[in-house]
MARLO-676247 format. One line per 5 residues: number of its first residue (from 1); for each residue x, y, z of C-alpha. Coordinates in pm, whole numbers, plus 50000, padded with zeros to 5 digits. Layout:
% residues N
NUM> X,Y,Z; ... .
//
This chain:
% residues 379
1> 43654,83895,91074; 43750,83571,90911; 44058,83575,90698; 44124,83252,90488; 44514,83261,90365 .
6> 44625,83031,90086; 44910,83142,89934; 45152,82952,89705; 45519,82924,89806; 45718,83206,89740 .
11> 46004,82938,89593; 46380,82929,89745; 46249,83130,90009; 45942,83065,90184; 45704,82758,90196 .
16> 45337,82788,90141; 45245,82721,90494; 45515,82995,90604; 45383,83247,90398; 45070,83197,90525 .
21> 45148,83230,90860; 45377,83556,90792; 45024,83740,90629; 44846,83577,90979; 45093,83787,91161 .
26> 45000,84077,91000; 44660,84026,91015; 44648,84012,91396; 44858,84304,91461; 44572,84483,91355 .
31> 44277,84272,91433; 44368,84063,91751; 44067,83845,91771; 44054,83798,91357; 44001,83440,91287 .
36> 44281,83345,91036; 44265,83015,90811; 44591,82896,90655; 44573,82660,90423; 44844,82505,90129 .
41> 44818,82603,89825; 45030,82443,89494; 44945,82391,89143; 45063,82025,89114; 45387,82147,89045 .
46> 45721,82193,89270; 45617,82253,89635; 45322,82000,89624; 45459,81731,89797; 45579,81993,90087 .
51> 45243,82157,90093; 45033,81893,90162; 45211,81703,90354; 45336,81974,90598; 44959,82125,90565 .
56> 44756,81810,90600; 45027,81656,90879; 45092,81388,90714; 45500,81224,90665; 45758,81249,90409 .
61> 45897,80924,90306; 46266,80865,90117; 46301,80596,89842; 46594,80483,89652; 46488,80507,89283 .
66> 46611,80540,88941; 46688,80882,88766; 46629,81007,88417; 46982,80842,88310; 46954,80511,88496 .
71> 47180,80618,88845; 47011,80550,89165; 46924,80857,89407; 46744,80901,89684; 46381,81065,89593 .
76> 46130,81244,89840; 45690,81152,89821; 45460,81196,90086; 45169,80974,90242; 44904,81165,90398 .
81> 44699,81022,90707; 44398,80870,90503; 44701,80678,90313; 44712,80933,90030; 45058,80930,89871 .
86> 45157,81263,89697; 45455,81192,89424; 45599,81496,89206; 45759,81286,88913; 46013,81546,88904 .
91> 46169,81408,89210; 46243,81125,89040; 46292,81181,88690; 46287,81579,88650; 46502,81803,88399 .
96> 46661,81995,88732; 46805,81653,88838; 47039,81626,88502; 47339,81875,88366; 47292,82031,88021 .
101> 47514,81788,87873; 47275,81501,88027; 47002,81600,87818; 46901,81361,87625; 46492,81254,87562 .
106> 46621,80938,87347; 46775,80784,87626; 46591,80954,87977; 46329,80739,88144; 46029,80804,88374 .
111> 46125,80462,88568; 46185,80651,88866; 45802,80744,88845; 45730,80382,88830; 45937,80299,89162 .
116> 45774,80536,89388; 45421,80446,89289; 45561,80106,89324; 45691,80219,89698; 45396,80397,89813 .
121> 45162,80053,89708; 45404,79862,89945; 45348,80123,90266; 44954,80034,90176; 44860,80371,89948 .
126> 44594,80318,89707; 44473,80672,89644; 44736,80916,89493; 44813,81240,89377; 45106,81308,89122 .
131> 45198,81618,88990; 45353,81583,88637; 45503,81875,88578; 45936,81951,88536; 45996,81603,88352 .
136> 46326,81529,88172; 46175,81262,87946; 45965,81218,87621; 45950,80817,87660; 45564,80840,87663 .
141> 45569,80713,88052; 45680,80327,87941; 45972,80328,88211; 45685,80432,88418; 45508,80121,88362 .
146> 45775,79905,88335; 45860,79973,88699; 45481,79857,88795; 45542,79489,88600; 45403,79601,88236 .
151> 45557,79408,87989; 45725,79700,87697; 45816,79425,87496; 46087,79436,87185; 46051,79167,86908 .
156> 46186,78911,87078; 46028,78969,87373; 46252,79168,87587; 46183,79461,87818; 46284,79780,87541 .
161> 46563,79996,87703; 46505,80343,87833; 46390,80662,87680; 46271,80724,87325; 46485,80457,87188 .
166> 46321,80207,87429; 46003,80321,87233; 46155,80297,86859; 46211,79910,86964; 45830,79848,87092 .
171> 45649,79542,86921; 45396,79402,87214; 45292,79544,87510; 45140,79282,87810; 44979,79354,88136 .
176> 45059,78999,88288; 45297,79064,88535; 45163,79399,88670; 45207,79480,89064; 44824,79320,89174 .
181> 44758,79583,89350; 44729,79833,89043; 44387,79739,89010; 44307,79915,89375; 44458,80204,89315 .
186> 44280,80562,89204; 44524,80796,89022; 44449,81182,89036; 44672,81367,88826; 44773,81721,88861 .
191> 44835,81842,88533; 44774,82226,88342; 44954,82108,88003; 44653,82021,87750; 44922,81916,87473 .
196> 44801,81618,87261; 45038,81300,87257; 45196,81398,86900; 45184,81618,86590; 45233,82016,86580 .
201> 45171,82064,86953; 45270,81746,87112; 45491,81670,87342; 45801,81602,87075; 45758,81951,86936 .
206> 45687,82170,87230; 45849,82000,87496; 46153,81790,87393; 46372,82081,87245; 46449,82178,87621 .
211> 46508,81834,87725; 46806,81821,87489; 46622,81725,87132; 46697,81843,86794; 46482,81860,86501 .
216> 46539,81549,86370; 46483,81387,86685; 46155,81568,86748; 46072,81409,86384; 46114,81054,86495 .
221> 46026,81096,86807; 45717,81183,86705; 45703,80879,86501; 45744,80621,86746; 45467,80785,87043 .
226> 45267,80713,86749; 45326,80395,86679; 45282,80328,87113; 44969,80512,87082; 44817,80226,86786 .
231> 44960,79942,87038; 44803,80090,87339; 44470,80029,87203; 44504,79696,87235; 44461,79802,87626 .
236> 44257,80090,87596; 44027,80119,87262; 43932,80474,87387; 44299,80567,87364; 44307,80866,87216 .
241> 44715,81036,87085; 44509,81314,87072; 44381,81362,87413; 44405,81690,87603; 44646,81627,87838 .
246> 44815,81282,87686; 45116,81495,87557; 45236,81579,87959; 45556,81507,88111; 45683,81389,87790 .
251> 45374,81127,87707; 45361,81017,88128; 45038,81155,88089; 44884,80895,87795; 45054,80614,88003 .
256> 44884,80698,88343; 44525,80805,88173; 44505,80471,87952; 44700,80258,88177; 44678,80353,88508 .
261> 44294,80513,88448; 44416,80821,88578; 44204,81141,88583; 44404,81444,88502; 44313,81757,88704 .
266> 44409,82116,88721; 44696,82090,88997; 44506,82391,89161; 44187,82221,89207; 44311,81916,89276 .
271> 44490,82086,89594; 44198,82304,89692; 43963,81970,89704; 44209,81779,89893; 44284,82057,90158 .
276> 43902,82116,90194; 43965,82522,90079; 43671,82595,89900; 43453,82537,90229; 43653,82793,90412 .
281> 43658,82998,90145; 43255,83029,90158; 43210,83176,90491; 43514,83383,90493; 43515,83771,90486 .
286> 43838,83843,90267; 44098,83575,90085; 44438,83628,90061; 44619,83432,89831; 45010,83517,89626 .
291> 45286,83350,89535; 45651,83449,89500; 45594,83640,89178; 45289,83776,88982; 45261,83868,88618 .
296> 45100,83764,88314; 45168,83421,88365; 44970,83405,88685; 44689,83436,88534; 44734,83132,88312 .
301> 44585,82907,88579; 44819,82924,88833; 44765,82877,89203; 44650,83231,89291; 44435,83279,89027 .
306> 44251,82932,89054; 44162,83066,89403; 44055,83407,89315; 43787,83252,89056; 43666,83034,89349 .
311> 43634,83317,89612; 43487,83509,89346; 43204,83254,89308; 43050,83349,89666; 43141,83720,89596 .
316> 43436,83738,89842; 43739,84017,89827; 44059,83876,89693; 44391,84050,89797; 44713,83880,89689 .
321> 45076,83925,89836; 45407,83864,89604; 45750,83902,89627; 45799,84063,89317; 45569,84229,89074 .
326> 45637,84229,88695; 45467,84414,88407; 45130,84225,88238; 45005,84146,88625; 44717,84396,88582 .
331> 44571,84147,88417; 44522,83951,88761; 44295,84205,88864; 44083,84086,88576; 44064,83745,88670 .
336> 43936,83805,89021; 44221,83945,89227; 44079,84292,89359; 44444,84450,89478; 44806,84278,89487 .
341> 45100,84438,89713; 45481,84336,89678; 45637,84283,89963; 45998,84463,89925; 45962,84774,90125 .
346> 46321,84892,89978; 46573,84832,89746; 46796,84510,89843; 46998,84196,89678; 46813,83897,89542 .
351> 46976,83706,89837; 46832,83928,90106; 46508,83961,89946; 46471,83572,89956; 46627,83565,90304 .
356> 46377,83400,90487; 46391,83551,90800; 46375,83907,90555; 46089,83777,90330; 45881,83691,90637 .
361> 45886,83990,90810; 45848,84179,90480; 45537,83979,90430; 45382,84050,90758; 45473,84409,90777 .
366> 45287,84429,90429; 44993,84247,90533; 44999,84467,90873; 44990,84812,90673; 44689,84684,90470 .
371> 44509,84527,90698; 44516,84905,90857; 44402,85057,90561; 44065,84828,90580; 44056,84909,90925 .
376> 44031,85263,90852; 43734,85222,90603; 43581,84992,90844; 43504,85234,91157 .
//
């Protein structure tokens, strides 16, 4: 029997790779000689960086950037062995890095962004992989590209500050003094937001209330991501404020698309090509995939769903393992997960149910007692 195992982290407790070995353990209680796959699994979002790197042995590497209010910190990418580097822009200009009273989309700035792409150029990347997702800024990814040389140029010809102000103050945009290297480099984006730039369901209006904006902000926010949009063209005359996609991250997605020629990927995909998954997948007997908590969301094109619809495609049995279970996750059985177990076997405190130690043998004990169950039908 061939068991391929990709399940997403189960978050503040274990990592992808853990839980995958934890359902492995399981598995072979029952079936000694099974032949278990694990593989990472993330949707572009938080755990990325840890699952690939840890999964595809490849090295985490620190760099001293800016965060979204201009302090320097110490931010976390990795660089896989064919000199991949895989950045979450979150670790260096995320919402969870800032207090509520730091909130602030006029004035927080993607530069960070900019300064680890910058990094990973200098240790010789020139493919990467950034997942977009958990931003803290709406500055339609200019501090981005000011931190890889492009000019964001105010009337008289100075860089424009940070954050949405730094966009109400755009006249000229230039290209001139760009990192050379730029022009080497092949950006794959891992991104499930398909918000337009600006307007009703742009990034202003749907995003920026949580990243501290009010109305009136939104209003003028809106205004000036426009007025960036018209300029960009002068780069790009495909560029399109309208664009699935362009409104991610606060507008980071426009900038790396027209900019950077970035393609922007499901974050599930993007994984499951990089860590080779789908091959497995095709010769396996059963998939087991999860992630810390399934409901309705899950099946909006999260992790364990985007594998289900891939094993699915060569008619394999999907079984799914969660921490938790919440109502509306029937409807993952509709979108190609066949059964889905929770893990707690009785009642216990958030903090031991996310205990590590607790939430691995919980998993494997699970994955044990139905593992025995297809033994059963299988004599």
């Amino acid at each position: 029997m061939k068991t391929v195992i990709a399940i997403d982290s189960f978050k503040g407790s274990l990592s992808s790779l853990e839980a995958g070995r934890a359902a492995a353990e399981g598995i072979h209680r029952v079936f000694t000689d099974a032949e278990t796959i694990i593989r990472p699994v993330a949707d572009g979002g938080e755990g990325t960086v840890e699952a690939l790197v840890t999964g595809l042995n490849g090295q985490f590497r620190e760099a001293e950037v800016t965060d979204p209010v201009g302090r320097r910190i110490r931010a976390v990418y990795g660089i896989l062995k064919n000199k991949t580097a895989v950045i979450e822009m979150s670790a260096a200009s995320g919402i969870a890095l800032l207090s509520e009273n730091e909130r602030d989309p006029m004035l927080t700035t993607t530069y960070g962004t900019g300064e680890l792409i910058l990094d990973a150029i200098r240790h010789g990347c020139r493919d990467f992989i950034i997942g977009i997702g958990g931003s803290a800024t709406n500055d339609g990814g200019i501090g981005c590209l000011q931190a890889l040389g492009f000019g964001m140029l105010g009337r008289n010809g100075e860089q424009v500050g940070y954050g949405a102000k730094g966009l109400s103050q755009l006249a000229e945009i230039t290209d001139t003094d760009t990192v050379p290297e730029l022009k080497e480099c092949r950006f794959h984006v891992a991104c499930d937001v398909t918000n337009p730039l600006c307007g009703d369901k742009g990034c202003s209006a749907v995003f920026a209330p949580q990243k501290g904006a009010d109305a009136e902000m939104i209003k003028r926010m809106d205004g000036y991501l426009r007025s960036y949009a018209e300029l960009t063209r002068c780069f790009c005359p495909a560029a399109s404020c309208d664009a699935a996609g362009a409104g991610a991250a606060g507008g980071l997605g426009f900038a790396l698309m027209y900019y950077l020629n970035a393609e922007l990927e499901s974050g599930v995909e993007l994984i499951m090509r990089e860590t080779k998954l789908e091959e497995e997948i095709k010769s396996a007997d059963i998939m087991i995939t999860g992630e810390g908590c399934l409901d309705s969301q899950t099946a909006m094109g999260k992790a364990p769903i985007g594998i289900a619809g891939t094993a699915k495609k060569y008619g394999k049995p999907v079984i799914a393992f969660s921490g938790a279970v919440r109502n509306g996750a029937d409807v993952c059985n509709r979108q190609g997960i066949d059964a889905f177990f929770p893990i707690l076997r009785q009642v216990v405190t958030l903090d031991k149910a996310m205990d590590k130690s607790c939430a691995y043998s919980n998993l494997a004990d699970t994955a044990e007692q139905v593992f025995r169950l297809i033994r059963s039908f299988s004599r």
